[in-house]
C-alpha positions in Angstrom: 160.0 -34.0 77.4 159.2 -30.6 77.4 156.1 -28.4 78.0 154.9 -24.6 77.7 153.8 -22.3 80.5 151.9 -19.2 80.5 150.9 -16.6 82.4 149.3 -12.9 81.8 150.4 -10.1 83.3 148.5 -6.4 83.7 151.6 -4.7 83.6 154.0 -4.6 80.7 156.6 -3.7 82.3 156.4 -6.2 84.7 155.5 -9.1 81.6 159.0 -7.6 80.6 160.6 -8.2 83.4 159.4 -11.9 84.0 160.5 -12.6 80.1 164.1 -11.2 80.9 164.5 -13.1 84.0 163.6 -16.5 82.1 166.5 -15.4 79.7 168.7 -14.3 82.5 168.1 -18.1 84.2 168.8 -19.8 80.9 166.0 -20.0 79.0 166.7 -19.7 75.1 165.4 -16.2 73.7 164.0 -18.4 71.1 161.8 -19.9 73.6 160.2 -17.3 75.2 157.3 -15.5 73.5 155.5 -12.3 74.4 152.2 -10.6 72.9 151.2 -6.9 74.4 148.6 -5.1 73.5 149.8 -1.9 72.0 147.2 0.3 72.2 148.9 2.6 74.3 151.2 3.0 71.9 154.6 2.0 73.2 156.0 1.2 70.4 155.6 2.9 67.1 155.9 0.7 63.6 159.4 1.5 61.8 157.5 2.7 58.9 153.8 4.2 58.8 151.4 2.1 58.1 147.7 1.2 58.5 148.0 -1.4 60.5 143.8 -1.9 61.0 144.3 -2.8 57.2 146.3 -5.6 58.2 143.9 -7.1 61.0 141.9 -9.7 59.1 145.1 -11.2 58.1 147.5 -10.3 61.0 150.0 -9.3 58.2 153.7 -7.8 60.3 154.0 -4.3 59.5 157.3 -3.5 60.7 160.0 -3.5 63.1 159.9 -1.8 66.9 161.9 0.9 67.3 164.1 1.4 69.4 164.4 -2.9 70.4 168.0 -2.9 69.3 169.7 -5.3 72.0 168.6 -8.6 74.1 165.1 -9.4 74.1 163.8 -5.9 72.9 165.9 -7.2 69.4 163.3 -9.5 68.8 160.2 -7.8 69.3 158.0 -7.1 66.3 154.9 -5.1 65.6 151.9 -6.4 64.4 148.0 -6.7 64.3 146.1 -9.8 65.8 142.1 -10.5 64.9 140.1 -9.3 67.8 143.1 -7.7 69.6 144.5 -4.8 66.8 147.8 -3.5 67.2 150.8 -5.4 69.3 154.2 -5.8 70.2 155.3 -9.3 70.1 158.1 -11.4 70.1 158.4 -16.0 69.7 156.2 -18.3 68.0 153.4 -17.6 69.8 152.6 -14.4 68.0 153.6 -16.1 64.5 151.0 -18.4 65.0 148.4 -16.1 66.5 148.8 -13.7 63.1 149.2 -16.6 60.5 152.3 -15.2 59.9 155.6 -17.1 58.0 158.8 -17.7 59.8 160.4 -20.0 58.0 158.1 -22.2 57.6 154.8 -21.8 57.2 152.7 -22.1 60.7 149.8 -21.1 62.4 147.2 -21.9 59.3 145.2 -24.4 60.9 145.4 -23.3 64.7 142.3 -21.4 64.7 144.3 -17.6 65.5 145.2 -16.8 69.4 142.9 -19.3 70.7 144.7 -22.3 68.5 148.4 -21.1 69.1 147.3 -20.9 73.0 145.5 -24.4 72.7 148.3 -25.8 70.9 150.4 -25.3 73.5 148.0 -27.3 75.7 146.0 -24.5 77.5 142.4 -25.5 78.0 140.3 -23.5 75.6 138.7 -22.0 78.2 141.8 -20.3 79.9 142.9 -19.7 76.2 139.4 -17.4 75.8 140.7 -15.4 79.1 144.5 -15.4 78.3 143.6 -13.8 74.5 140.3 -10.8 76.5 143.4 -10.0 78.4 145.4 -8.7 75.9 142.4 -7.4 73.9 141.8 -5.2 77.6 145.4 -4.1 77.5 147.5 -6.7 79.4 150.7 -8.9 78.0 150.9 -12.2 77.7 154.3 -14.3 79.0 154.8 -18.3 77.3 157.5 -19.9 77.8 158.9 -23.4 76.2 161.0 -25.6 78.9 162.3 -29.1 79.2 160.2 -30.8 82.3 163.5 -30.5 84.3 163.4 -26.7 84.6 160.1 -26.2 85.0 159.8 -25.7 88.5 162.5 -22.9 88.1 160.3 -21.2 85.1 157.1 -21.4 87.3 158.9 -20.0 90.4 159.8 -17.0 87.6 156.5 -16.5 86.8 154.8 -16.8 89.4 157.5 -14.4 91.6 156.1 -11.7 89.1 152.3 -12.4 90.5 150.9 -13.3 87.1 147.1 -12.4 87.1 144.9 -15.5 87.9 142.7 -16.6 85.3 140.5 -18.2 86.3 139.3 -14.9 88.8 139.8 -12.9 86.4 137.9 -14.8 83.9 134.5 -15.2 86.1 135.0 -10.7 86.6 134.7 -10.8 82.5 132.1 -13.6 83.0 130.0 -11.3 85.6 130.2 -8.1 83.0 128.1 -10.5 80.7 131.5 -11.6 78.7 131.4 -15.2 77.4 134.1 -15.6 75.0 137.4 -13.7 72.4 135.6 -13.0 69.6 138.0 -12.2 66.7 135.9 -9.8 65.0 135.0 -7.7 67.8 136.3 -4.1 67.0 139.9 -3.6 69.6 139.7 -2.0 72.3 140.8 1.7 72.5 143.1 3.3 75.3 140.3 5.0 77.3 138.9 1.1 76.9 142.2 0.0 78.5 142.1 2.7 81.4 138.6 1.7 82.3 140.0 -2.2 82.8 142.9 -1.1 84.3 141.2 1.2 86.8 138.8 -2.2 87.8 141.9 -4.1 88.0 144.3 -1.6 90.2 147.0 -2.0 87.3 149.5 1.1 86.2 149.1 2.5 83.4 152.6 3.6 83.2 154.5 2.1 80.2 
């Protein structure tokens, strides 16, 4: 048996970190997935494009450069409903986007809140997990037989993943209910605003 666990993370750098770690103790890069807002621009798209064009359908619009070896190789940049431009990497994103790998996935999961639901977190946490990354922070799953999951939990956690269910009663008390996939992204002076409530870097 195996299950998926998944944590969000202020920092990208630090979601980074946690994702290589799970690689470095074993876990398949093909098992670990990771969506970051890119607002902040990180990342550029290997060839220009409009990617606000692309929202609606969370079409890929190109490559990240600069992720040339390890983990970085598989990182992709693309739009997601509700969240606009990311860097992403695993099936996670695929499904978020509607996108094709392969085989065709993600048509019926309802867009980040399905592929998080899918995956078996509650709706509710699913709502928090996908505000995060709309508000600038990174989101960590990982895919792991039951016997290594205390060793993936201990990796996540050692990277002190925020907790959602506080953070999801501070969106609750700023009169936030839900993701709503057609709200317009947030912008980077957005972002700095949540990172300054939250005491995260804004560093990249």
């Amino acid at each position: 048996m195996s299950r998926t666990l998944t944590c969000l993370y202020d920092d990208y750098d630090v979601a980074l970190e946690t994702a290589r770690d799970l690689e470095a103790g074993g876990v398949p890069t093909g098992d670990i997935s990771l969506i970051a807002n890119n607002a902040e621009n990180r990342y550029a798209p290997a060839a220009a494009a409009d990617t606000t064009a692309h929202a609606g359908t969370g079409a890929g619009v190109g490559s990240v450069l600069g992720g040339s070896v390890g983990l970085l190789a598989g990182l992709g940049f693309l739009a997601v409903p509700g969240i606009g431009p990311v860097v992403g990497l695993g099936w996670l994103v695929a499904t978020a986007v509607g996108a094709v790998t392969g085989a065709a996935v993600g048509a019926a999961t309802g867009g980040m809140i399905g592929s998080l639901t899918e995956t078996g977190v509650t709706e509710a946490d699913a709502n928090v997990y996908a505000e995060g990354v709309r508000r600038g922070g990174t989101l960590v799953s990982v895919r792991i037989p039951d016997a290594m999951a205390r060793e993936a939990e201990a990796i996540l956690y050692r990277h002190h993943p925020v907790d959602v269910r506080v953070r999801g009663d501070a969106y609750r008390s700023g009169g936030w209910t839900r993701f709503d996939e057609t709200a317009p992204p947030y912008g980077l002076s957005d972002i700095e605003r949540e990172r300054a409530l939250y005491g995260a870097s804004l560093e990249p």
